[in-house]
C-alpha angles and dihedrals in degrees: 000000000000094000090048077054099050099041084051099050095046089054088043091051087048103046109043103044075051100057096043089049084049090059096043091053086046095050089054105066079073094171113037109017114198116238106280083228092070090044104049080042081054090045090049106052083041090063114023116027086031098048087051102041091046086050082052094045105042087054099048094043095043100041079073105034103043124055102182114023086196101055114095087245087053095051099048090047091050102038099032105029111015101034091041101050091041102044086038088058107042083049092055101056084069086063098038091053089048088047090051109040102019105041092134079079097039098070097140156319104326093047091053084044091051099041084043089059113043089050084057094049092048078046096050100037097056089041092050087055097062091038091054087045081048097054102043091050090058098037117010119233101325086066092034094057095040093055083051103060084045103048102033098034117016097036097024107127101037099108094052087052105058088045095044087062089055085054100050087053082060093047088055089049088056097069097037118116096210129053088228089058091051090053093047093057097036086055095045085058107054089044092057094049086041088050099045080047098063097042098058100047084046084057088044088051102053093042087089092070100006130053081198083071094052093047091052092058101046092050081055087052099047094036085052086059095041086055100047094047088055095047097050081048093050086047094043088060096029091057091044086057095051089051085048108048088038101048103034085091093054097064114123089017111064093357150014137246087255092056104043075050093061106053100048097036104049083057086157098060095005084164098050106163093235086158132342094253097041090056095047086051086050090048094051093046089056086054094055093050093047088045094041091049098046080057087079088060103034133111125231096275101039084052077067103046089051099047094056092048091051092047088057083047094051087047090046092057091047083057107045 
């Protein structure tokens, strides 16, 4: 009974923090939301293919690497260098399929923060649940609890976070002229969040017989919040000024002053269904600022791409 208990609680403490942090990642790509199809594709291989290839991974890298997994040495290798680089990896081909083939629905910052995300919540769901199971195997419900209001609260966006900086990495590509520069900032991402990664594991390493560990990884864990709410900031008014900048010459053509008003000055609910018409208006005209304005950064071949996508815009918003 205890273990039915148990089993049903842990799934209970990974599914639901996940899915509050979900919708708050959801809620905060205000102007152009990404089909929920790509998102709950980004969840999944977050929590499911990842979770199953690092374990791969982190086995076949660290048989060689690590004589003795209970030694202190053999923890640091495995938690701050092996497990890092591997699990980093693996979460960022999600990104890079999503940059590559889907990159109608990659225009910027915010989509690589909020991809990023939801693969490290789908991460950090499936790998909350073992390590509940885990902890209540080696000490019962008062270690079980406790690995509950560090993993699912305390530490529970960790995992966002590290991927989100990967995908912000691949927001950064998305406007670069050059291939190199692309590389250089998708790299640059997935280093940082390989890097923030590491430190915290080493910190959570070294709790056990140092409160200096633990502190490290909390300041990881409060400066990765910190960061997130300022780049979905950043985002929020660099994507008002886009809409702004892009739209302000087709007043009195696709849209009206009142319009244009409206989606740069409710910042806040800028996609407020009003009416259902209305919405899907305010959505389109979202789309033409984000396509007129990647027009500054596109080869030959993507300029005609885009043309033909803003003319069925354009023909969209005579229709609706």
């Amino acid at each position: 009974m205890a273990l039915l208990f148990a089993l049903a609680l842990s799934t209970l403490a990974a599914i639901v923090p996940t899915l509050v942090y979900t919708l708050t990642f959801y809620w905060a790509d205000r102007y152009e939301r990404e089909p929920r199809s790509l998102l709950f594709a980004a969840f999944i291989w977050g929590a499911i293919p990842a979770v199953i290839a690092s374990l791969i991974g982190e086995v076949l890298l660290g048989a060689p690497l690590v004589s003795d997994p209970l030694s202190l040495e053999g923890a640091i290798v495995e938690g701050a260098i092996i497990a890092p680089i591997v699990e980093e990896v693996i979460k960022a081909l999600a990104l890079w399929w999503l940059f590559t083939w889907m990159r109608h629905e990659f225009d910027g910052v915010l989509d690589g923060l909020i991809y990023g995300a939801l693969i490290g919540f789908g991460f950090a769901m499936t790998e909350n649940f073992f390590y509940f199971i885990g902890a209540f195997d080696e000490g019962g419900f008062v270690n079980l609890t406790a690995v509950i209001i560090l993993r699912s609260v305390v530490f529970g966006l960790n995992h966002a976070f590290y991927t989100s900086l990967t995908g912000i990495g691949f927001g950064l590509a998305r406007s670069a002229r050059s291939r190199a520069v692309r590389l250089v900032w998708i790299a640059a991402g997935l280093s940082a969040a390989i890097l923030v990664h590491s430190l915290h594991n080493l910190g959570a390493t070294f709790a056990s017989i140092s409160l200096a560990g633990f502190a490290l990884s909390l300041a990881i864990a409060a400066g990765g919040l910190c960061l997130l709410a300022i780049a979905v900031l950043l985002s929020w008014s660099h994507e008002r000024s886009v809409i702004h900048a892009e739209l302000k010459d087709e007043i009195g053509h696709t849209l009206s002053a009142q319009e244009l008003a409206l989606l740069t000055g409710h910042w806040r609910q800028p996609l407020r269904r009003r009416s259902g018409r209305q919405a899907n208006r305010m959505a389109l005209y979202v789309e033409l600022a984000v396509r007129k304005r990647a027009l500054q950064h596109a080869d030959e071949k993507r300029t005609a791409e885009l043309h033909q996508e803003i003319a069925q815009i354009r023909k969209q918003l005579s229709l609706v």
